[in-house]
C-alpha positions in Angstrom: 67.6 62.3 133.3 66.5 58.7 132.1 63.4 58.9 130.2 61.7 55.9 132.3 63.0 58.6 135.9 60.4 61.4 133.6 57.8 58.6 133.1 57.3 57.9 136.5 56.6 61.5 137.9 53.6 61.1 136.1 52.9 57.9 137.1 52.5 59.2 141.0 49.0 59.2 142.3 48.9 63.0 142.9 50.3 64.0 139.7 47.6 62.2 137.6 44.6 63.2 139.8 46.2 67.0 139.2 46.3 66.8 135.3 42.5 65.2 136.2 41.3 67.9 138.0 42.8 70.3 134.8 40.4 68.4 132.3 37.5 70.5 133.9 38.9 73.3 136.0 40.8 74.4 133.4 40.0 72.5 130.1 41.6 74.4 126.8 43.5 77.5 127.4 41.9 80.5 125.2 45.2 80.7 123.4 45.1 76.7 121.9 41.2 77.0 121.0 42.1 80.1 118.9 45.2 78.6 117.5 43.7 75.4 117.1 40.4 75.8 115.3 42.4 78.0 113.1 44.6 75.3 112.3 42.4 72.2 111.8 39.1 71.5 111.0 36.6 68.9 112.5 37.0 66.3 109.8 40.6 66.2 109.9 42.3 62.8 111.3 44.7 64.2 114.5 47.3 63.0 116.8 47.8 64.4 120.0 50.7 63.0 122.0 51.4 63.9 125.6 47.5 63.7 126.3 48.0 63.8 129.8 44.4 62.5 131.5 42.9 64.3 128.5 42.2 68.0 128.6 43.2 69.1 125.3 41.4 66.3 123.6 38.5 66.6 126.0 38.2 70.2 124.7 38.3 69.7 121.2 35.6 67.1 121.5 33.3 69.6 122.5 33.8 71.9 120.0 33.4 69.3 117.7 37.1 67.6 116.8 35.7 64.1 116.7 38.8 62.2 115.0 41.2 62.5 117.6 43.6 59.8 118.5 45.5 61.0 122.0 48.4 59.4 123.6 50.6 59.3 126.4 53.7 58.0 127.5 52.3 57.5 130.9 50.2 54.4 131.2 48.8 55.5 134.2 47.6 58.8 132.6 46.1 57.0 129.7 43.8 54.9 132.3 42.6 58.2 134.0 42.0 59.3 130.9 40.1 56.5 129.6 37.8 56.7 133.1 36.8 60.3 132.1 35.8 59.4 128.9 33.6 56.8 130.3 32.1 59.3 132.7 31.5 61.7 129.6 29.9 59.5 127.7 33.1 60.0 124.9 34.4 57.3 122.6 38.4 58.4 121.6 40.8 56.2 121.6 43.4 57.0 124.2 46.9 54.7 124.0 49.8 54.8 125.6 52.9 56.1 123.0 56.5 56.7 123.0 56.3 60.0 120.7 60.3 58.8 119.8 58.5 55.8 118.5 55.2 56.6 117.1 53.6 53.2 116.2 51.3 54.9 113.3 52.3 54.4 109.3 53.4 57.4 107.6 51.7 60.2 106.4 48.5 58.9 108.5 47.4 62.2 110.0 46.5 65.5 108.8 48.2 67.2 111.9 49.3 66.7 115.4 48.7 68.4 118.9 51.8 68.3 121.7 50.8 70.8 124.6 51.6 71.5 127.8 55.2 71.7 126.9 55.0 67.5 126.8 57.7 67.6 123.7 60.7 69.4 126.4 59.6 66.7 129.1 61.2 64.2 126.5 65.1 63.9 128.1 68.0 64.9 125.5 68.3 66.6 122.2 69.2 63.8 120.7 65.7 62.4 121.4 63.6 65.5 121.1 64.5 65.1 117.6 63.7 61.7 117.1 60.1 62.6 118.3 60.1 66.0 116.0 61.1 62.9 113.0 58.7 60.9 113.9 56.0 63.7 114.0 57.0 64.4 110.5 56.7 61.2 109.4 53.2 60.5 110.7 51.8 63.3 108.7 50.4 64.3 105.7 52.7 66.8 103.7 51.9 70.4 104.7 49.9 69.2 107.8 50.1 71.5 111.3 52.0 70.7 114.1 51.1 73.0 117.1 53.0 72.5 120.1 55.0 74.8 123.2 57.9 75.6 124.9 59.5 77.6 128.1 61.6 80.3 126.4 65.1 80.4 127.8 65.6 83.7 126.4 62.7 85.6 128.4 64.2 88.8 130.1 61.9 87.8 133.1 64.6 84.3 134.4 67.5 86.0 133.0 69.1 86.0 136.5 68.0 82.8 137.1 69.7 81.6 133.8 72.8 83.6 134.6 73.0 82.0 138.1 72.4 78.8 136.2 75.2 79.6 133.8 77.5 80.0 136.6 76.5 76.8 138.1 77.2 74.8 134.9 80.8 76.2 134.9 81.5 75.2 138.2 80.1 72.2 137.4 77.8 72.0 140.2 74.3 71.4 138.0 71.8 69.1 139.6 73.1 65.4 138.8 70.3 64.5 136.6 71.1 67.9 134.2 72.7 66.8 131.1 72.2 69.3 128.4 72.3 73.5 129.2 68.8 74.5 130.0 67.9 71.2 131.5 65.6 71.9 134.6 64.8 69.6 137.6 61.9 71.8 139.4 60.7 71.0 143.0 57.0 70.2 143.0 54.6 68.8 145.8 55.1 65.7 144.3 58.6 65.6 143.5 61.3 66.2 141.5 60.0 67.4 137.7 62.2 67.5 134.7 61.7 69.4 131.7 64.2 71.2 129.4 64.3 74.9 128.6 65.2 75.6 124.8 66.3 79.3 123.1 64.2 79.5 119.5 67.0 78.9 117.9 67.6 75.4 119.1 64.1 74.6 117.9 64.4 76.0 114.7 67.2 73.8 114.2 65.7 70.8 115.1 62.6 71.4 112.9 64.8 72.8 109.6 66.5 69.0 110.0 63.1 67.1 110.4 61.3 68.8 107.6 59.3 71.6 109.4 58.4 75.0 108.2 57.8 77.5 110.9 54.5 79.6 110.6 54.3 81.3 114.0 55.7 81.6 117.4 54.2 84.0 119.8 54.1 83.9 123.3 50.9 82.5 125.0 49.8 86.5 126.3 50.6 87.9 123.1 47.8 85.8 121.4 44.6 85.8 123.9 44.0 87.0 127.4 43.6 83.6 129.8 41.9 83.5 132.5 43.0 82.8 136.0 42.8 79.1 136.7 44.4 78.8 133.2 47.4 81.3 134.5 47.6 79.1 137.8 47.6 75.7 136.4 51.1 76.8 133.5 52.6 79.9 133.5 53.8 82.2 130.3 54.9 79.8 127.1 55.5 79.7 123.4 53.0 78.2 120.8 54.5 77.0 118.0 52.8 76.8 114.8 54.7 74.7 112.1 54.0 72.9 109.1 55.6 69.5 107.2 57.5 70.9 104.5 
C-alpha cells in the first residue's frame, strides 16, 4: 500500500465527519485517561501524532493537558480539527505531520501520544521504524511514548490468521498486502489499510530505536469501557514505553 493510497481514506468526506462525531460521542477511552494521566502531567510539553479531527487532544484539554501540540498526516483531518477547536473556544495548535518526518528539533518534547492504532496505519516496516526513530528523537531522554496495536497473536482471529496464512502461500493476498499481517478491511467508505504486528515485532523495532518497554496490556485488562467506546474500536494493546 502506498502511503499517499492510506492518506486519502482519511481524506474522504465520511471518514473525517466519523472521527468528528468520536471527539464527543466517544471522546477518551477510560483505558488512555488512566494510562495517560499516569504517564504525564499537565505542565509537560506533548506531541500527539495521528490526531485525527482531535479526540484524544480534545480530552486531555479538559482534564487539563494544555501543552499539546497534535498532528496529522491528513490535511483534511487537521482542518476539521482546527473547526472544533474554534467551536470549543480551544487554542492548540493542530498541523499536519509526516510522523516518518517529524519537523520538531530533538529532544523537544517530554512525551508523545499515537492512538487509535495511527502508528500500524503507517505502510511498511521499514517506515514504521522510521516514525518509532523519529519519536525517539523528538523527545526528552526517559520521556513516555504511549501508543496501540491490533495483536496478531490473539486466540480470538486465529482462524482468520490461519486462513490468511494459507492465502499468503498461495500467493493470493490482496494486491495492496506487502508485508505478513498487512490488512485491507472493507469499510462503508472503502477500502482501509492497517497492519497487524505479533509483540515481538514491536519489541524489535523499539530495542533498535532506543525504547524501553514499561507495559503492554490489552485495552480490557486495564479499565472497563463503555459501549460507544467498544463500538467506535474494538479490543487493542496499549503500549507504554520510555526513551532509553
Amino acid at each position: 500500500m502506498d502511503p499517499e493510497g492510506v492518506k486519502s481514506f482519511y481524506e474522504k468526506d465520511g471518514v473525517v465527519f466519523h472521527y468528528a462525531t468520536a471527539v464527543n460521542r466517544v471522546g477518551l477511552w477510560n483505558s488512555e485517561e488512566l494510562l495517560l494521566t499516569r504517564l504525564f502531567s499537565p505542565s509537560q510539553k506533548l506531541l500527539e501524532l495521528g490526531c485525527g479531527a482531535g479526540r484524544i487532544a480534545f480530552g486531555m484539554h479538559e482534564l487539563g493537558y494544555h501543552s499539546i501540540t497534535a498532528t496529522d498526516y491528513s490535511e483534511d483531518m487537521v482542518d476539521m480539527a482546527r473547526k472544533i477547536a474554534i467551536e470549543k473556544k480551544v487554542v492548540m495548535p493542530f498541523r499536519v505531520v509526516d510522523a516518518c518526518w517529524i519537523p520538531y528539533e530533538d529532544e523537544s518534547f517530554d512525551g508523545a501520544i499515537f492512538g487509535f492504532n495511527g502508528l500500524m496505519q503507517i505502510p511498511h516496516s521499514l517506515r514504521r521504524l522510521q516514525a518509532f526513530s523519529e519519536i525517539a528523537r523528538i523527545l526528552k531522554p526517559g520521556s513516555h511514548f504511549f501508543f496501540t496495536t491490533h495483536d496478531r497473536d490473539n486466540p480470538k482471529h486465529k482462524r482468520e490468521w490461519k486462513k490468511d496464512r494459507k492465502m499468503w502461500k498461495a500467493d493470493r493476498q490482496h494486491e495492496d498486502c506487502e508485508e505478513y499481517g498487512d490488512r485491507i478491511g472493507e469499510t462503508e467508505w472503502g477500502e482501509m489499510y492497517i497492519h497487524v504486528p505479533i509483540r515481538e515485532e514491536i519489541l524489535s523495532q523499539l530495542e533498535e530505536t532506543g525504547f524501553r518497554l514499561l507495559s503492554c496490556e490489552k485495552r480490557s485488562a486495564i479499565a472497563p469501557e463503555d459501549r460507544t467506546t467498544r463500538e467506535f474500536s474494538d479490543e487493542c494493546l496499549l503500549w507504554v514505553v520510555s526513551k532509553k
